[in-house]
C-alpha positions in Angstrom: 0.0 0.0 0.0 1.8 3.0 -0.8 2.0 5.8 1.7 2.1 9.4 1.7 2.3 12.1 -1.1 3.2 11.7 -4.9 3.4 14.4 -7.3 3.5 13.2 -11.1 3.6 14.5 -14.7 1.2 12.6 -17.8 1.1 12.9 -21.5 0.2 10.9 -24.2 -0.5 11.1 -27.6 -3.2 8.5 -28.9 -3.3 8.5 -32.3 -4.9 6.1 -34.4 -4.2 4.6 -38.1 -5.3 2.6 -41.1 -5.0 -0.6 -41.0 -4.2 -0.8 -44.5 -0.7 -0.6 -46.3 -0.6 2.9 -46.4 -1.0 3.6 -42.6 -2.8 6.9 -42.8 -2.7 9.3 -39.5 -6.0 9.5 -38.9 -6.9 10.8 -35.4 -4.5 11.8 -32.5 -5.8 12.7 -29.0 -3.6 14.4 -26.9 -2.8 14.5 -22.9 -1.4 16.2 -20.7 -1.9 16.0 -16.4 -0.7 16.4 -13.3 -1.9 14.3 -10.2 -1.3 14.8 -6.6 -1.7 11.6 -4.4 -1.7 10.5 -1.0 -1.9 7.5 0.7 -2.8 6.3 4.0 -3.5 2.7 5.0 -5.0 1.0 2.6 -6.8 4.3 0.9 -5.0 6.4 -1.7 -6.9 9.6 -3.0 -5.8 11.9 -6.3 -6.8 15.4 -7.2 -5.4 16.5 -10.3 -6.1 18.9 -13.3 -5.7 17.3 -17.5 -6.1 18.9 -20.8 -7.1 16.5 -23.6 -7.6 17.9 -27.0 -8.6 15.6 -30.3 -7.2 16.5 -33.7 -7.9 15.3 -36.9 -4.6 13.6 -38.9 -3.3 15.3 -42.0 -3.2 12.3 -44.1 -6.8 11.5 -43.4 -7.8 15.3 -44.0 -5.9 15.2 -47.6 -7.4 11.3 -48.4 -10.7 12.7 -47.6 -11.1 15.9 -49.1 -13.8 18.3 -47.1 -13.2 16.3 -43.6 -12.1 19.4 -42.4 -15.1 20.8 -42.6 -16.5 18.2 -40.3 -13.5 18.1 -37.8 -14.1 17.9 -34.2 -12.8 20.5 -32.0 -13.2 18.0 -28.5 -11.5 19.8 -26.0 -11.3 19.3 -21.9 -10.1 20.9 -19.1 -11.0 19.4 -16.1 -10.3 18.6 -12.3 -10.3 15.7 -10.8 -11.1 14.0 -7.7 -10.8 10.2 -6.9 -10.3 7.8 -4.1 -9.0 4.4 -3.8 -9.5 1.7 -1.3 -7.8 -2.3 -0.6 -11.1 -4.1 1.4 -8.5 -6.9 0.9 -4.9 -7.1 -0.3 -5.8 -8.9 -3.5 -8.5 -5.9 -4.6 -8.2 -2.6 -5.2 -11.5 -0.9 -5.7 -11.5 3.1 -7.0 -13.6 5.3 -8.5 -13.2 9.4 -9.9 -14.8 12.0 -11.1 -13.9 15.0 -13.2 -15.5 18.1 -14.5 -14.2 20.3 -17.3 -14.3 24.0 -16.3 -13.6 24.5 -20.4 -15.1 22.1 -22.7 -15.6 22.4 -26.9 -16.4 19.9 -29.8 -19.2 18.0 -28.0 -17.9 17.7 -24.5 -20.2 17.9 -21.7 -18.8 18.8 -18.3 -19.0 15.8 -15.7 -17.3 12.4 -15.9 -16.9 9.7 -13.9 -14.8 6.3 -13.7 -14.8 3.2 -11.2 -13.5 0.2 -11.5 -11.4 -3.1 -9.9 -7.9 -4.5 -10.1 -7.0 -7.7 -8.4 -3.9 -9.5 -8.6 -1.5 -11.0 -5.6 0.3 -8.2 -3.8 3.9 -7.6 -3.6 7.3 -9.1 -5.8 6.5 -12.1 -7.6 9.6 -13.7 -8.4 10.0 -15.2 -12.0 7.2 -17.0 -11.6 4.9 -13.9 -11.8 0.8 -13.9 -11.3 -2.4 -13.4 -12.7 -4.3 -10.0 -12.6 -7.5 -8.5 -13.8 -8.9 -5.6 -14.5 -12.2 -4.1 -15.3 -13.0 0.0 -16.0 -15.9 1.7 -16.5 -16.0 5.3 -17.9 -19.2 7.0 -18.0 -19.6 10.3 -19.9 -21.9 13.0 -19.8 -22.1 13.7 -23.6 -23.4 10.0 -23.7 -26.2 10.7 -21.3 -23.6 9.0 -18.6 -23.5 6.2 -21.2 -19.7 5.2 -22.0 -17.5 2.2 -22.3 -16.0 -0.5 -20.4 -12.7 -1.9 -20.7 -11.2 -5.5 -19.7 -7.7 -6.6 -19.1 -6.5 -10.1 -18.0 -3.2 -11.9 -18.2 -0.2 -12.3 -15.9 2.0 -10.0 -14.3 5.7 -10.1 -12.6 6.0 -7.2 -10.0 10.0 -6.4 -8.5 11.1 -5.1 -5.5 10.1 -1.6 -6.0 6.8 -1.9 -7.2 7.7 -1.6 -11.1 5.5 -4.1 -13.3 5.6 -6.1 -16.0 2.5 -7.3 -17.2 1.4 -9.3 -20.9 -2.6 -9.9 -21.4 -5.2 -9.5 -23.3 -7.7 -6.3 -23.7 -11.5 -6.1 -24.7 -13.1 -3.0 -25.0 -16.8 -2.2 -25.7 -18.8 1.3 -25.8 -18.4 4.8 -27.0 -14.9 5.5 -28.6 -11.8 5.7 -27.2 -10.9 8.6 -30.2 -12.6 11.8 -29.2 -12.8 12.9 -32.9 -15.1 10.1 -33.2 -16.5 10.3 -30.0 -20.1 9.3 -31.2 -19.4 5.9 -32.5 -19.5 3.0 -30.2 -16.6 0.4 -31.2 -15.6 -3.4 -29.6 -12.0 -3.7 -29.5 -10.0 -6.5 -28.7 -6.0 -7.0 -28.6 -3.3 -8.1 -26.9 -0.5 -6.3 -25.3 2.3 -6.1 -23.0 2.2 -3.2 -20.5 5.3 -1.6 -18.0 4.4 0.3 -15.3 6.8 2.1 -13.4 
């Protein structure tokens, strides 16, 4: 359970391509954050601020002449609050929720995210352990609709809490892409993850 406070930095592009031989750039979301956590016990709580803005790719915008036109300018800045809680050492339940003091493009203000992670706590050794995951995002914009997203595999954790985890991912609900925001997708893939 980690104690005490933790200031951090995010960003991340998501972008997404074509699947075909040319690999178009079609969409990019971009993120940027900073939490502040604490934890005590077996609770941990977070108030941070993000921006996340969508852009539409070039390549699509000159393959698909016009598309410009119909861009979407999603754009949030919000605040977060969340909490975090062990009920036993294998569990970690949590749950946030954020609302964008500037919003454009189709963004409503309030969201909110819960979820569960279980795996075996501490270093695994070689031998490693299961874990699963399951996240629920629910959006204003959808009517507090949204998506849900499932992880399972195994993971090897070291001495220092750094993981190493390879699984598989299903995802089902509104888009992940905030240019196409509207669309509900089912994803599926497998992946190999480090957190550090």
């Amino acid at each position: 359970f980690p104690q005490g406070w933790q200031l951090d930095v995010e960003a991340a592009a998501i972008i997404r391509m074509t699947l075909d031989e040319i690999r178009d750039f079609e969409y990019a979301d971009y993120r940027v954050g900073v939490p502040l956590t604490y934890g005590i016990d077996n609770w941990q709580f977070k108030f941070a601020v993000y921006h996340l803005s969508s852009h539409l790719g070039d390549e699509f915008a000159i393959a698909n002449p016009g598309s410009l036109l119909d861009r979407i300018n999603y754009v949030r800045d919000a605040v977060v609050l969340g909490a975090s809680y062990y009920p036993i050492p294998v569990m970690r339940l949590y749950s946030e929720a954020a609302y964008a003091i500037n919003i454009d493009g189709g963004a409503k203000p309030w969201e909110f995210q819960f979820g569960t992670e279980i795996s075996q706590p501490g270093p695994t050794g070689l031998r490693g352990t299961p874990f699963l995951a399951i996240n629920a995002h629910l959006r204003e914009e959808h009517d507090f609709g949204g998506d849900i997203n499932t992880q399972a595999g195994w993971l090897w954790r070291g001495q220092t809490g750094q993981v190493v985890r390879a699984g598989v991912q299903y995802f089902n609900g509104k888009s992940s892409q905030y240019q196409i925001f509207d669309n509900s997708e089912q994803q599926i893939g497998f992946g190999l993850w480090y957190d550090f």
